[in-house]
N, C-alpha and C positions, 0 to 999 in steps of 0.2 A: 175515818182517820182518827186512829186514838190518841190522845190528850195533845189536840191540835187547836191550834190559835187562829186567831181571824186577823187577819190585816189588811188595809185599803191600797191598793196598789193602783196606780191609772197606769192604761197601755197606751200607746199612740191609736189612732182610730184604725191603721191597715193591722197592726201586730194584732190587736183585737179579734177584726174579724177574721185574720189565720188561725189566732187560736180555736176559737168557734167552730170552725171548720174542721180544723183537725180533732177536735173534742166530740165533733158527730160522726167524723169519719170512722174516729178508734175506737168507740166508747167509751171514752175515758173521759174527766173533769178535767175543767181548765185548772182547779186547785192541784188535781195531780200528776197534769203535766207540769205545771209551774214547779213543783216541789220536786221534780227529778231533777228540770234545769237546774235548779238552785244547790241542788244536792252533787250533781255534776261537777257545777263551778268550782262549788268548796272543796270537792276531791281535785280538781287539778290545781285548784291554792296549795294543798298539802303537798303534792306534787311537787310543787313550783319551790316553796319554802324549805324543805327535805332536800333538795337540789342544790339552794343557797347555802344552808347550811353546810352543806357538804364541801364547798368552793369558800367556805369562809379562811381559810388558812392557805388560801392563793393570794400572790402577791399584786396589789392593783396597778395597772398600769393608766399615765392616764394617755386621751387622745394625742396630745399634742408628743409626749416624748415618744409615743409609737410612731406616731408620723417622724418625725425626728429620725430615729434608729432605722425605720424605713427608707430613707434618704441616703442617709451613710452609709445603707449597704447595698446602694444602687438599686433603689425604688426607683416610683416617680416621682 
């Protein structure tokens, strides 16, 4: 891994030994399975925030006058 950093991460003792397993299963390091999930997350953050942004210029409504409007037009 080029110009990659070291950091102390604890897993819980089951997530551990899944990684281990999967890590002999696939040939792959537990670093770079780690580094796909992490790199995964951060692209569905981009995802997520690219989304928001997009909805930024909708009108908020809150719960209570939706339930409201709900009502008066023969909700429950």
């Amino acid at each position: 891994m080029p110009d990659s950093k070291r950091a102390t991460i604890y897993f819980d003792a089951e997530v551990h030994r899944a990684l281990r397993l999967k890590a002999a299963a696939t040939n792959r390091s537990i670093s770079e399975m780690v580094n796909d999930a992490v790199r995964m997350a951060l692209a569905e953050d981009a995802v997520d925030l690219a989304a928001a942004d997009q909805r930024v210029s909708e009108t908020s409504v809150t719960f209570e006058s939706f339930v409201e409007d709900l009502h008066r037009r023969g909700g429950p």
